[in-house]
C-alpha positions, 0 to 999 in steps of 0.5 A, spaced: 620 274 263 619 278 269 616 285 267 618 289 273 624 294 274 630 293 278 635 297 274 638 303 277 637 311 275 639 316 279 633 320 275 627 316 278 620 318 276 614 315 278 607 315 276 601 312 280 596 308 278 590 304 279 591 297 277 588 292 272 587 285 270 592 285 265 598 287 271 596 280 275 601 277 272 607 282 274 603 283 281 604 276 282 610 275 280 613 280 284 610 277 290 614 271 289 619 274 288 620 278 294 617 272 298 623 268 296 627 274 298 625 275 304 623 267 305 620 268 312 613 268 314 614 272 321 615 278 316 613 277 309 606 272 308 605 273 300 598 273 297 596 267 292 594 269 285 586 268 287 587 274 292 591 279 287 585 277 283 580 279 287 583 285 290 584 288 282 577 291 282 572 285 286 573 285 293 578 291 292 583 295 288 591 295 287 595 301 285 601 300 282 607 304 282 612 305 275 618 308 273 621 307 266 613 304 264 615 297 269 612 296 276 616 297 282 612 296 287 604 296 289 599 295 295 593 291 295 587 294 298 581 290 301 574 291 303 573 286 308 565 287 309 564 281 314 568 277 312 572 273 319 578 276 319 575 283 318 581 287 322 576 291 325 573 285 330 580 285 333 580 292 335 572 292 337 569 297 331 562 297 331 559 290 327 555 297 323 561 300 320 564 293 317 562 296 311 567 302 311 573 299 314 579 298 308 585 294 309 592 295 307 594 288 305 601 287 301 606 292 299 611 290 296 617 295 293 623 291 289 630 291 292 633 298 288 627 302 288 627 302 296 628 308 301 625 312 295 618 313 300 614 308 296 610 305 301 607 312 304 606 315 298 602 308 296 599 309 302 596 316 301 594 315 294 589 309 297 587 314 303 585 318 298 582 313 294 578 311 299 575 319 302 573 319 296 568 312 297 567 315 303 571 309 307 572 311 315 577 306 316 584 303 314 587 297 317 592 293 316 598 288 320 606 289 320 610 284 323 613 287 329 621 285 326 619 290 320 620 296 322 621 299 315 613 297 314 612 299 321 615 306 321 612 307 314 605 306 317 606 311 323 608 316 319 602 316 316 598 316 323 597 309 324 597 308 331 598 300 333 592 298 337 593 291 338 598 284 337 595 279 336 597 272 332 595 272 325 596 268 319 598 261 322 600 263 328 605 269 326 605 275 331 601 281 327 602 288 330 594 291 328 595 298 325 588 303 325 586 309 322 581 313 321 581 316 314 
């Protein structure tokens, strides 16, 4: 049974926090069920259970968002160090700062709980995570027919740096700001 929550209360409270192994599960199973509800790679690419698995504590954190003790929504933060598809390469950060470069990688927020500001509060809770690893950078892909992501990601400051084909071959608007 899926333990994430797509009820409807009019008194909705969220709390925050980091994730740990024990939500791989709930986090991958919210993955493919927004991916078969969006089931379209030009706007949603979903993660695969290794990639949630690394990004709970190894290569990154996740935080999670939960009202009524279920998750609603969570993003996925990665340190993408030197890996090839560090973000940072696209929009030619120094080789030297790889190492304080964050990307936000999937968010994902049930159907009932969306325009409740979920997004950018996922998002502030993982800058502040990040000013204090003392990271300098977050960098992230929106595609450019999601405005709601896109929209979110403004808001907080990001600027759109570049478009570029990401993914397989689908257009990325790649997002930047310095924390």
């Amino acid at each position: 049974m899926l333990d994430f929550y797509f009820g409807s209360d009019l008194m909705r409270k969220y709390k925050f926090a980091i994730c740990s192994k024990d939500d791989i599960p709930l986090i991958n199973d919210l993955m493919n069920h927004i991916d078969l509800e969006i089931s379209n790679p030009y706007i949603f690419v979903k993660d695969d259970k290794t990639f949630i698995e690394d990004h709970i504590s190894k290569k990154g954190f996740t935080i999670k968002a939960t009202t009524n003790h279920k998750m609603v929504a969570f993003l996925i933060v990665r340190y993408p160090r030197k890996e090839a598809d560090n973000l940072g390469k696209d929009v030619r950060i120094d080789p030297e700062d790889y190492d304080n470069i964050a990307h936000m990688e999937s968010v994902v927020v049930v159907p009932n709980h969306r325009g409740n500001k979920l997004m950018l509060k996922l998002l502030k809770k993982a800058e502040k995570e990040l000013l204090k690893q003392e990271i300098s950078y977050s960098l992230a892909t929106v595609s450019p027919k999601n405005k709601y992501s896109l929209i979110n990601f403004l808001k907080r400051d990001y600027v759109v740096r570049k478009i570029k084909k990401k993914y397989n071959g689908v257009e990325r608007l790649i997002l930047f700001k310095t924390l």
